[in-house]
C-alpha positions as CSV (number, residue, x, y, z in Angstrom):
1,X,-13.0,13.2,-18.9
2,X,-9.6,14.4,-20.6
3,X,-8.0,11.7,-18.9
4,X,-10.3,9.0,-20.3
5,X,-10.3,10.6,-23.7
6,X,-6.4,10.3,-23.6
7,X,-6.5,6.8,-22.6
8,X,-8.9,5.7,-25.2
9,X,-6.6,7.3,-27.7
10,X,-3.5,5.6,-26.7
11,X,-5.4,2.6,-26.4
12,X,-6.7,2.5,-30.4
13,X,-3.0,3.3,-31.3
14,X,-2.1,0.6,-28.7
15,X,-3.9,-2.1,-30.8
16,X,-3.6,-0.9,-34.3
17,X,0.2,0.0,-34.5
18,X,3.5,-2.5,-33.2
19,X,2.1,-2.5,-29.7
20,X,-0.9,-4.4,-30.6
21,X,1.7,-7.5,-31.0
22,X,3.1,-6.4,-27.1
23,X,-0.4,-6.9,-25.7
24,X,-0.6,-9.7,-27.3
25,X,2.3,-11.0,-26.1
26,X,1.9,-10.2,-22.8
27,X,-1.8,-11.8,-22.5
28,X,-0.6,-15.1,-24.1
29,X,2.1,-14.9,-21.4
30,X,0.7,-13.8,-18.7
31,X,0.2,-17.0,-16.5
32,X,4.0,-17.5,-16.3
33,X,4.8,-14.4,-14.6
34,X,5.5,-14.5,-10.9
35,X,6.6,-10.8,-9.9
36,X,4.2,-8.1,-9.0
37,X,4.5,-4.2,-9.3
38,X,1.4,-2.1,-8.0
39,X,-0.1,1.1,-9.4
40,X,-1.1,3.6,-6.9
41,X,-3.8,6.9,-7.9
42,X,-3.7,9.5,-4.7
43,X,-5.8,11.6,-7.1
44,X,-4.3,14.0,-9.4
45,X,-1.1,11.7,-8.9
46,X,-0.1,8.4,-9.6
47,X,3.0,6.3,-8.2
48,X,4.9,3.0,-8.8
49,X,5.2,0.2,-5.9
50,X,8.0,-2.3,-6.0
51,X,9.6,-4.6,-3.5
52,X,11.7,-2.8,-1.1
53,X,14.7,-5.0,-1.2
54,X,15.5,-4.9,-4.9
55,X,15.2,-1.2,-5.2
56,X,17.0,-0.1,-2.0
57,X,19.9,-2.5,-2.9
58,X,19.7,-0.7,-6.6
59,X,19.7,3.0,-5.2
60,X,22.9,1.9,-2.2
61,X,20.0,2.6,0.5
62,X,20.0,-0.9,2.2
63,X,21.7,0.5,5.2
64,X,18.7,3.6,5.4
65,X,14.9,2.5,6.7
66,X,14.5,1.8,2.8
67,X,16.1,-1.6,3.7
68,X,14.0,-2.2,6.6
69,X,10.4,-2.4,4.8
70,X,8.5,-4.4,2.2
71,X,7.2,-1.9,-0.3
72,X,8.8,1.3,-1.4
73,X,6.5,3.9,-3.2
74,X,8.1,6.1,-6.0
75,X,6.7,9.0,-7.4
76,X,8.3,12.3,-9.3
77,X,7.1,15.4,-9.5
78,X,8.3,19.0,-9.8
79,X,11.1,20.2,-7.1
80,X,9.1,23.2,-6.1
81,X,6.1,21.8,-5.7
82,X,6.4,18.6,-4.6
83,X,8.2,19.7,-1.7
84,X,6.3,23.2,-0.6
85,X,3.9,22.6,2.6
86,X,1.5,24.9,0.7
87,X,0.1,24.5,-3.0
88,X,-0.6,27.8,-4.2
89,X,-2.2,28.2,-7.6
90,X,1.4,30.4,-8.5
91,X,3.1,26.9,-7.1
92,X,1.2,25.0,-10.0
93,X,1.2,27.1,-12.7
94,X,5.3,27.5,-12.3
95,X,5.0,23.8,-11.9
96,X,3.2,23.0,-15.6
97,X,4.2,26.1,-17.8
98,X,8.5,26.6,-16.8
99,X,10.6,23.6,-17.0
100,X,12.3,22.9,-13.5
101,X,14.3,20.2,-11.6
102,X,12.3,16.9,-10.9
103,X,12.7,15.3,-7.2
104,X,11.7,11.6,-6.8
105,X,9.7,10.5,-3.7
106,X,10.4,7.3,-1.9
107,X,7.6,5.9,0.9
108,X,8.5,2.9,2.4
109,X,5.7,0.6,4.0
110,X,4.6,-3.0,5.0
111,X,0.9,-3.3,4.3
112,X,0.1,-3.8,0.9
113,X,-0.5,-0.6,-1.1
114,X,-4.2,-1.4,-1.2
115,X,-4.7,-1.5,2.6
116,X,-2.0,0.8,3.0
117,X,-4.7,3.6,0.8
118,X,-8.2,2.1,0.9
119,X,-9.7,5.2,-0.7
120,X,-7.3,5.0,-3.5
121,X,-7.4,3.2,-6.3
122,X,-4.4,0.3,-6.8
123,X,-3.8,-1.9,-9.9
124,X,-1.6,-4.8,-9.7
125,X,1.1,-5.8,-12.3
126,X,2.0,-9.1,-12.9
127,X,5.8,-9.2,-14.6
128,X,7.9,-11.7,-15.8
129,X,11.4,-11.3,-13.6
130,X,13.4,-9.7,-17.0
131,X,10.3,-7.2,-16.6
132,X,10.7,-6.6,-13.4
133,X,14.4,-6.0,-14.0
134,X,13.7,-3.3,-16.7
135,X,11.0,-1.5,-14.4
136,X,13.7,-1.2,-12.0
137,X,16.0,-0.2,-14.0
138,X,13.8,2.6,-15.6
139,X,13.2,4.0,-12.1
140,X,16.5,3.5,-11.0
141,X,18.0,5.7,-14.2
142,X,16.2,8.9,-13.2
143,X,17.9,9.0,-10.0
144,X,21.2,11.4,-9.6
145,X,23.5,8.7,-7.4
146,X,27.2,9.8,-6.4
147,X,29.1,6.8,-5.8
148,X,25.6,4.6,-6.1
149,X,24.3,5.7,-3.8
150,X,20.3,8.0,-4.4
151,X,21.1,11.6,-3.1
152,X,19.3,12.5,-0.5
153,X,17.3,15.9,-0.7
154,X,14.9,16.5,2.6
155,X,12.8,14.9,4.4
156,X,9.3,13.5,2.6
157,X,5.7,13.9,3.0
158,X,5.7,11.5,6.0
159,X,7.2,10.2,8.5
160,X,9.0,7.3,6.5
161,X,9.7,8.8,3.7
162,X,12.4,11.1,1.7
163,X,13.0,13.5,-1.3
164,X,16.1,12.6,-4.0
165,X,17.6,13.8,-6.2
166,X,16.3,13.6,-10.0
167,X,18.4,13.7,-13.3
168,X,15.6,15.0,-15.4
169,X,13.4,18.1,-14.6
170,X,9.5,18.7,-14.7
171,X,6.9,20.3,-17.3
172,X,3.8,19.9,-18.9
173,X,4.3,17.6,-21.1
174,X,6.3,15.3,-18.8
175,X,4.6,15.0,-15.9
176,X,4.0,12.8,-13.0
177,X,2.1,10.7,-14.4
178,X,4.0,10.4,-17.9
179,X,6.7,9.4,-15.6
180,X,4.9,6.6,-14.1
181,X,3.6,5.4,-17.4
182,X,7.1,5.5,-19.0
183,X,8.5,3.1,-16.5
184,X,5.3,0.7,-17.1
185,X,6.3,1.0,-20.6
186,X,10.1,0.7,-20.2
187,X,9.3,-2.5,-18.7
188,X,7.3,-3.8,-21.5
189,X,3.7,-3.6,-19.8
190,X,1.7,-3.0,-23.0
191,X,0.5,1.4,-22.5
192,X,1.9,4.5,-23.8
193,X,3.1,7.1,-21.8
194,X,2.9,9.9,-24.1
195,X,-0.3,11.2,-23.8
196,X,-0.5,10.4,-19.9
197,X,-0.4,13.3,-19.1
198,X,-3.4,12.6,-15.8
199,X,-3.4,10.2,-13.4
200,X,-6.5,8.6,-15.4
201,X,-5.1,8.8,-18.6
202,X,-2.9,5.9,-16.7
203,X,-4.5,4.2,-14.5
204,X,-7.7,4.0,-17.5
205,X,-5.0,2.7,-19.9
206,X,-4.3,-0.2,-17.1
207,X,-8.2,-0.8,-16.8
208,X,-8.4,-1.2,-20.5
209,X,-5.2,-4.5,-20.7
210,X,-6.9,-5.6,-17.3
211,X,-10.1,-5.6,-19.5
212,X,-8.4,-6.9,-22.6
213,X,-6.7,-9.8,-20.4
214,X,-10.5,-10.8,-17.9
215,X,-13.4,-9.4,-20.0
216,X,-16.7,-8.9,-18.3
217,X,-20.0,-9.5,-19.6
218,X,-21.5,-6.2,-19.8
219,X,-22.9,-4.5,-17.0
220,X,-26.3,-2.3,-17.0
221,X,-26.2,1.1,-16.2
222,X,-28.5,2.3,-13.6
223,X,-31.2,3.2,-16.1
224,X,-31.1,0.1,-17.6
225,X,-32.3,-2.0,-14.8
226,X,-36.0,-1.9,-15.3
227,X,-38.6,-4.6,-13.9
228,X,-40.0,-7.0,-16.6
């Protein structure tokens, strides 16, 4: 419900201020972009999908199993927690309330993200290729290279999959999911990523341009359908 609230807010800002132009923009556009990013909610967190190729050759990983896949998921989170087999309640409030080192996770994978997690919920991007250029670019700026080349932490939550090293840290008001928002926005995608604090304060915010962009003719709720 926060989430929601959230999104609604940024969304009313979204049309009345600058931004309104950006969406704008972007719909009247829309039919001449060709790239796709993807949008991935695993629940409390949300995570960017790009093409494996661009972003491995961007982060000197070409030579790692990065190079070897189609789709690399990124997400950030807090060094601690992100990387602890064992989410204590001490874990997460450390997490939120004391500012500490960010880690960035990388997933790489074949399927599509929306096969890949049925049971989550995926939104696809479409980007111009100067969009796609700036998302990259965003992720690839948070990342602590030597050399260019990503530094690698530890091992990642499976089995094709690794911890790096982040320049920035983690807190409550830069979470996550601002992070993944922030990106979006770096790239030009038409959302805020200030008040994104929760996974659906994004992933409503997408809902709301998809809905801008492909309105629907309203849909009854349950105790509106009635026999006549």
């Amino acid at each position: 419900m926060a989430g929601r609230v959230l999104s609604v807010v940024s969304l009313i800002f979204l049309l009345a201020g600058c931004d309104g132009k950006r969406l704008y923009n972007y719909a009247e556009q829309i039919d001449r972009y060709d790239q796709l990013a993807y949008i991935i909610d695993h629940g409390m967190h949300t995570a960017v999908v790009v093409d494996a190729t661009s972003l491995s050759a961007r982060l000197g990983l070409t030579d790692t199993l990065f190079g070897s896949f189609k789709f690399i998921e990124i997400g950030r989170g807090d060094a601690g927690f992100y990387q602890v087999e064992e989410e204590t309640f001490a874990v997460i409030l450390k997490a939120l309330f004391l500012p500490s080192p960010a880690v960035l996770h990388l997933s790489a994978y074949n399927k599509l993200p929306a096969k890949k997690f049925p049971l989550s919920k995926t939104i696809e991007l479409k980007l111009s290729q100067s969009a796609l250029e700036k998302l990259l670019d965003a992720i690839v700026s948070d990342f602590n290279l030597d050399q260019g080349r990503a530094i690698e932490l530890a091992p990642g939550r499976d089995k094709d999959s690794r911890f790096f090293r982040s320049k920035g840290s983690y807190h409550l008001f830069y979470t996550c999911n601002n992070w993944t928002a922030d990106v979006i926005e770096q790239a030009g995608y038409p959302i805020r990523h200030r008040w994104s604090f929760f996974s659906d304060s994004v992933m409503d915010q997408l809902d709301d341009v998809q809905y801008y962009l492909n309105p629907v003719p309203h849909r009854p709720k349950s105790d509106e359908l009635v026999d006549r």
